[in-house]
N, C-alpha and C positions, 0 to 999 in steps of 0.2 A: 504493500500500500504506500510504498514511498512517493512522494512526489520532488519531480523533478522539474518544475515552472514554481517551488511554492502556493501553489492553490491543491487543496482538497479540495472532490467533488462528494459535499453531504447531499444524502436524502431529505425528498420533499416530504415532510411531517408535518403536519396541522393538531393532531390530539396530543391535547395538554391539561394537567388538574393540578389543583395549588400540589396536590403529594406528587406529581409527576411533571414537572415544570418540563414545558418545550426543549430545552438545550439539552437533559438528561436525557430525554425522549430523542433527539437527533443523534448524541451521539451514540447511543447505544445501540441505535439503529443501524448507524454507520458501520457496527463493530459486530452487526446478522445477531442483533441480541434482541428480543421483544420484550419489553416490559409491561404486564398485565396491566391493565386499566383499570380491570376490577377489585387489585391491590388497593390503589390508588382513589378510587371512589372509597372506598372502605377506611382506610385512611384520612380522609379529608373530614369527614365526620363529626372530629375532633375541634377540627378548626373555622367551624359554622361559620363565624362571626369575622371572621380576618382578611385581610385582602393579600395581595402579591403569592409567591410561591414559597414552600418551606423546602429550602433546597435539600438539608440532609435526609428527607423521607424518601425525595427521590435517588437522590447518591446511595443510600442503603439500601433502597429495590434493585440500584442496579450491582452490587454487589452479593445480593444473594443472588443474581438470578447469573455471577461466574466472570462480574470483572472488579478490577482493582482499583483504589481511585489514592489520589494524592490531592491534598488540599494545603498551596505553598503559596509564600509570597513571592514573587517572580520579576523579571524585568527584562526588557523589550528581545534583548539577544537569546535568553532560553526562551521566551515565547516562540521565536524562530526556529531555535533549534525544535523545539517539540513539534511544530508544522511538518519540519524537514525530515522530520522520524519517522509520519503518518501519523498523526496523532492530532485530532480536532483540538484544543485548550477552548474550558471555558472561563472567561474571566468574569469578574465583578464591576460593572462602573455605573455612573450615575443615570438615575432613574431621568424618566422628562416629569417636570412640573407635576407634584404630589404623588409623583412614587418616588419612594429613597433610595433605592436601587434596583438595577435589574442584571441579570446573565446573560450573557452575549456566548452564542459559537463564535471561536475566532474559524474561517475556514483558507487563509494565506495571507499574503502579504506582494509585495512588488519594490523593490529596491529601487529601480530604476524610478517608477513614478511617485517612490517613498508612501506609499499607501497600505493601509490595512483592511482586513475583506474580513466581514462578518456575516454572519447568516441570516437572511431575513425568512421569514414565512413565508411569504405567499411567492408560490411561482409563478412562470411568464404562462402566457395562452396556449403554451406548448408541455405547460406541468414540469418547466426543468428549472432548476435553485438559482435563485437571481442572490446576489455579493449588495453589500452594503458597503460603500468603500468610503472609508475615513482618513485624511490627511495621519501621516505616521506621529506627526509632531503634536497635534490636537489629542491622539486616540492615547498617546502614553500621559499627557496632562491630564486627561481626564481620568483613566486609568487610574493615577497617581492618588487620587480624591480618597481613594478607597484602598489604598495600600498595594496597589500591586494583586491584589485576592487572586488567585489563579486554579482553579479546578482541573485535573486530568483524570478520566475514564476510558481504560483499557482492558483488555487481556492482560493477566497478571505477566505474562513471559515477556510483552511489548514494554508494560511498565519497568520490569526488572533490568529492561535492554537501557534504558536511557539514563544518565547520571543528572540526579537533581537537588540541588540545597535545598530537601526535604526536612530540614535541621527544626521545624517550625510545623511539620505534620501535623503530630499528636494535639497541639495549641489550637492550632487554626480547628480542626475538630470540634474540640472542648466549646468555639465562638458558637460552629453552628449548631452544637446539639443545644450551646444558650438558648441560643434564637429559637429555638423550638420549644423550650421550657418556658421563656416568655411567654410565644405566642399560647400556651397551656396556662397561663397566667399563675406559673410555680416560678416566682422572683427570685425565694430563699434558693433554689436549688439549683436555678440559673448564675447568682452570684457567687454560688459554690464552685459550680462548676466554671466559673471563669476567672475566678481565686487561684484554681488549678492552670489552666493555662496558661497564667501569668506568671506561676511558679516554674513553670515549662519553659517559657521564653517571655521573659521581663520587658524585652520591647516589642512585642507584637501589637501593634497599633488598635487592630478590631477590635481584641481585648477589652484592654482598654477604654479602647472608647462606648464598648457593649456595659462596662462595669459602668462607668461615667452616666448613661444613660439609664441604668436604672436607680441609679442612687438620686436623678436628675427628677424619676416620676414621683421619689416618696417626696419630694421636695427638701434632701438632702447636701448638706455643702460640702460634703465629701465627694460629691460627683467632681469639683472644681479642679483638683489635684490631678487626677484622670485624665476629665479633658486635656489640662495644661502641659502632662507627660508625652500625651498622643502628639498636642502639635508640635514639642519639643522635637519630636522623632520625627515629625512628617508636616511643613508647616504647609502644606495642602490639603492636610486630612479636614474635607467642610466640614463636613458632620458632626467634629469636634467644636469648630469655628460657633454654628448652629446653636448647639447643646449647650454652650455659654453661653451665648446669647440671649436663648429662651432664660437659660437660671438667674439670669442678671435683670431681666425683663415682670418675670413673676414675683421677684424681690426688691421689685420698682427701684433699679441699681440701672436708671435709663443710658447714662455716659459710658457705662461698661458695657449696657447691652448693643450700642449703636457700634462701638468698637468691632463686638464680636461679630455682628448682622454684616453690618460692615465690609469687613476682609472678607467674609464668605462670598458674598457679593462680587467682590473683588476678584477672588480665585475662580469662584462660575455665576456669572448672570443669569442666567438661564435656567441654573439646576432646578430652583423653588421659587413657587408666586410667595408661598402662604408668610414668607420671610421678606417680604416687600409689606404684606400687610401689619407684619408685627413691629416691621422699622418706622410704618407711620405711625401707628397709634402711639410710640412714645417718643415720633417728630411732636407728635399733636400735644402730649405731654407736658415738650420743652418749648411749646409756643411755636416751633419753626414750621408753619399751616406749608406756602409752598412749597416744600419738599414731603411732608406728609401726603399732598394733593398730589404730587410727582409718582410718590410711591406705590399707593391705591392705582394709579394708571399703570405702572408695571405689573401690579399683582393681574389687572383686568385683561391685561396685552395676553400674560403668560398662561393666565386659566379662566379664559372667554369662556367657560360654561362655567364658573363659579356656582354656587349655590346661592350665594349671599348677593350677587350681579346687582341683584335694583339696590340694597341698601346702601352699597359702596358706591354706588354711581349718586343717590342719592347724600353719601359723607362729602365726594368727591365735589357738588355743589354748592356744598355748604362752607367748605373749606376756604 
């Protein structure tokens, strides 16, 4: 299955459930592996109430049903190298406007035109896998947001073949079974479990920033120290950026919180409306109405079907 142009050619897959998210679904397809659906319906069950996908239910369907997976922080050259093995990589990087994040199939790349090729859904009118191609320079910045998060799903003997600073496996593990205790709304055992990871590898950023965030919901000031380690490590990490922001924000600490809204802002415009809405309310605060007024039109630009559309348009008047 090697490739020799750097592009793999994935299967057209459309069936996806939060327990079987599309990219485990493609790659395991890629690799003649079927993963039950009705696993997966079964599984979902639990998570009524939740939006986006619980990655590690489908990582572990696809490991019982006979591949291996590695879950590393990475950077732009082994992502290549693992193309160049046969081996699809899934990464991590920023959601559009009110999702936090999402999993992308990487499926190559192109040196020459310096471009990244990920896998979109929907085929051409001929049913064959149309490439997403992203500037190389844009796709590792954004990337970066989220630590580099890199997924691999193979045959264990493909996996065994490739050398990987795997050194961060077992940690990165320990985030996403968090994220899954979370979403179970078991905190206590989620912050256990990410106590552990951190014990595992002391700068793994998600970590981190997964402890930061829950310490963030009881409305605790220990989430502080977290965040400020994560950016220490990574000063791209948003969602660190965010996380202060909100805790600065709910603790009417509005000068901290514009800092932190701020830089995020800074690092991606685009990622979040709902953080344009929360920079005005405490422009509106500090009396500064036109930039408040500013604000509210970005949030409106970035999530045109808002919920709240008339009342903002009606602040936005008022302002």
């Amino acid at each position: 299955m090697e490739s020799t142009d750097h592009q793999l050619l994935l299967p057209l897959v459309e069936e996806e459930n939060i327990c079987l998210p599309l990219p485990i679904n493609v790659v395991s397809k890629y690799w003649n592996v079927t993963l039950p659906m009705s696993e997966a319906i079964e599984s979902a069950k639990q998570y009524a109430n939740s939006n986006g996908s619980v990655l590690i239910e489908g990582i572990e369907s696809a490991e019982r049903h006979g591949l291996g997976c590695k879950i590393i922080h990475s950077s732009l050259s082994e992502l290549k190298k693992i193309i160049d093995a046969g081996i699809p990589p899934i990464v991590i990087l920023p959601g559009i406007p009110e999702i936090t994040q999402h999993a992308s199939v990487i499926s190559g790349y192109d040196d020459n035109e310096k471009t990244i090729l990920h896998y979109i859904q929907k085929g051409n009118n001929d049913g064959e896998q149309q490439e997403g191609v992203i500037p190389q320079e844009l796709f590792d910045k954004e990337w970066s947001e989220d630590g580099r998060l890199l997924i691999i799903l193979a045959p264990h003997n493909v996996l065994f073949s490739i050398k990987l600073n795997d050194s961060s496996e077992i940690s990165n593990r320990l985030c996403l079974i968090s994220e899954r205790l979370i979403l179970q709304k078991n905190t206590s055992e989620a912050l256990a479990s990410l106590k552990k990871a951190i014990e595992l590898d002391e700068v793994n950023q998600t970590a981190l920033y997964l402890s930061g965030s829950i310490l963030n919901e009881q409305n605790s000031n220990d989430c502080i120290p977290y965040y400020e380690k994560c950016i220490a490590l990574n000063g791209r990490f948003y969602l660190a950026y965010v996380g202060l922001g909100n805790y600065y924000l709910k603790s009417s600490q509005f000068d901290k919180s514009e800092i932190y809204y701020s830089k995020a802002i800074e690092i991606n415009p685009k990622r979040s409306a709902k953080i344009y809405k929360n920079r005005a309310y405490l422009k509106e605060k500090q009396k500064k109405n036109p930039e408040a007024k500013n604000d509210l039109k970005s949030y409106l630009k970035l999530f045109p079907k808002a919920k709240d559309r008339g009342i903002i348009e009606q602040a936005i008047r008022e302002l």
